[in-house]
C-alpha positions, 0 to 999 in steps of 0.5 A: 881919793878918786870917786869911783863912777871915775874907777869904772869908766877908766876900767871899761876904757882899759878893755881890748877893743876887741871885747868892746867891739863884740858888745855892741852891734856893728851897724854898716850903714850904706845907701842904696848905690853902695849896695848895688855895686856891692851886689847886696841883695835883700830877702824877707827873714822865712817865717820860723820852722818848727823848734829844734828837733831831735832825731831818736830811733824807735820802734813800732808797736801796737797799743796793747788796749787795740790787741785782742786774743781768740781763744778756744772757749772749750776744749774741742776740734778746730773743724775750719779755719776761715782766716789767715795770718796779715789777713784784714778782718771786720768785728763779727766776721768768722774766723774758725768754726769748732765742734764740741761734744761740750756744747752740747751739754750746755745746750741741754742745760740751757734748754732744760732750765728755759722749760723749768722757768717756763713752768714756773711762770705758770705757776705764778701767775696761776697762785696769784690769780687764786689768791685774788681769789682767796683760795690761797694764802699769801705764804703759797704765793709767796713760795710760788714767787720765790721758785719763779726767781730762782728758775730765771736766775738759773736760766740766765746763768745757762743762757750766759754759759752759751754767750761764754762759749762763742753762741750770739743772742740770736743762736741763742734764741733760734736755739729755744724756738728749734730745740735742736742741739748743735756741737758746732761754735763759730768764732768770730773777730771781737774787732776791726783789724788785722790778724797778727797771728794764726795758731790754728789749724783745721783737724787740732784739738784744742784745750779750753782757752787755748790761743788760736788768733792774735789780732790787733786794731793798727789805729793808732800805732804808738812808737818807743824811743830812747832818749838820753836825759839831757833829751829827756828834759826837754821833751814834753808829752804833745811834743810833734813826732814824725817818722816815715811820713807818719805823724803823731803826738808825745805821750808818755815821757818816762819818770824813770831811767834804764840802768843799763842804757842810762836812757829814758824811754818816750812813747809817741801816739801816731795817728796819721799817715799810718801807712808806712807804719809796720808793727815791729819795724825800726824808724827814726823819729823827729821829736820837736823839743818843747823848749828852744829858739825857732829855727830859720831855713836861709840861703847858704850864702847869708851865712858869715863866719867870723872867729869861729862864730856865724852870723848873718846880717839884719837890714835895719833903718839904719843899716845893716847889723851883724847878728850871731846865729847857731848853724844847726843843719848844713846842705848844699845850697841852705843852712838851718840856723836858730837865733834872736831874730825878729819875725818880718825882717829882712836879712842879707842874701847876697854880697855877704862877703863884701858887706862884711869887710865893709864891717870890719874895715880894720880886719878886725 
């Protein structure tokens, strides 16, 4: 019976010298003479980029936290309107001014509740003092008190009306020192940024809440992508994006996937470079994958073909071995390729050709 260590060595003896060859690295071993009249030259292994990326369409477009609504906070007429659409605008910077009769109302309120609370701080501070004094009983005060309570509820309930309707705390005030009533409301920016939308115009009458700006704060810009779910997969939220010069961060890949398009969709925070950026404007994205070889950036000419395969060769101490690489980009003058290459070695540049005869002296 033949042992069967004997089965297998018989076996592997029995294969094609072409898969055996393919096994095991090809070493050319050469010293430095040789390569000079083959006109080998050397160069250090480029320090590896990025991994590989995938390009995806996608469009710009405001966070919805960053947009903000201007509205009319009460029915009235538009008497100016101080902005205009693309415009850039600062948080507190006019915007429109409104007059209406409604306003007034709310003043008047406001005003009539500040006296009542006026008086009945008065009044309790005097029932509190004649109590001290035992003239009254503590029901009296008490009741006092309780009246005093419900006067400043009622006060900052008005007070907050007026905020409501556009007036600041120091209208507000200059309202109560001067007790002088004005239909007019300022409508200032709540934010830094740039107005996206002008609804209004000077003479219009307005209902209460009726939109008149759209304004949006543009940093950060998010991007919305489409990916296909073997792209999906490897997507990561952090994954490097650039677009246009601008540059940001995966932030959100989606858990779910579009029933028309089979697609996925990647959402993708810019924060630098926001210049080339427009809200509603169609780019395209660099997305580095968060899983995959580095890729290389070479000369043309260190690449070899051989059998449908590229390849590039490894100075070693020995000599030089022919190592498979992937070609993911083609120029005219570099190749981009990704493989199992060591950081700090040096790779064949020139006499490419020639070295690789000299690894297949058989035409293998």
């Amino acid at each position: 019976m033949v042992p069967l260590v004997a089965v297998v060595l018989i076996a592997i003896l029995a294969l094609p010298l072409s898969i055996r060859a393919e096994e095991a690295p090809r070493l050319v071993a050469l010293d430095a003479g040789q390569m000079r009249s083959l006109g080998i030259v050397t160069a250090p292994l480029p320090t590896g980029e990025a991994r590989l990326g995938r390009r995806l369409p996608a469009r710009v477009v405001v966070p919805p936290a960053q947009i903000r609504v201007v509205a009319a906070p009460l029915a009235g007429m538009v008497e100016q309107v101080a902005v205009a659409s693309q415009q850039s605008v600062r948080a507190g910077q006019l915007m429109a001014r409104l007059t209406s009769p409604m306003l007034l109302e709310a003043q008047r309120d406001y005003l009539t509740a500040a006296s009542e609370l006026q008086l009945a701080e008065s009044n309790s501070r005097r029932d509190e003092q004649l109590y001290r004094e035992g003239i009254i009983g503590e029901a009296r005060l008490r009741a006092t008190q309780n009246s005093e309570a419900q006067a400043a509820a009622t006060a900052a309930q008005r007070r907050q009306v007026l905020r409501l309707y556009g007036m600041t705390p120091a209208a507000i005030r200059a309202l109560a020192k001067s007790r002088s009533l004005s239909p007019v409301i300022d409508l200032a920016a709540p934010i830094t940024g740039v107005v996206l939308e002008r609804m209004a115009e000077p003479g219009q009458r307005v209902e209460a809440n009726t939109p008149l700006f759209r304004l949006a704060s543009l940093k950060p810009l998010w991007l919305e992508m489409q990916a296909s779910l073997e792209e999906a997969r490897a997507l990561r939220p952090g994954a490097a994006v650039t677009a246009s010069g601008a540059r940001g961060r995966v932030v959100t890949v989606g858990a779910a996937v579009d029933g028309a398009s089979q697609s996925v969709p990647v959402r993708a925070e810019m924060t630098e470079g926001l210049e080339s950026l427009r809200p509603g404007q169609f780019v395209e994205a660099q997305v580095t994958l968060a899983a995959g070889p580095r890729v290389y950036r070479l000369p043309a000419g260190a690449l070899a073909r051989e059998q449908g395969r590229a390849h590039v060769f490894l100075q070693t101490p020995h000599g030089f071995v022919m190592t498979p690489v992937t070609v993911v980009e083609e120029g005219a003058g570099e190749v981009l390729v990704s493989g199992a290459l060591p950081e700090g070695a040096r790779i064949v540049v020139k006499g490419v050709a020639a070295l690789k005869a000299a690894a297949n002296p058989q035409g293998q």
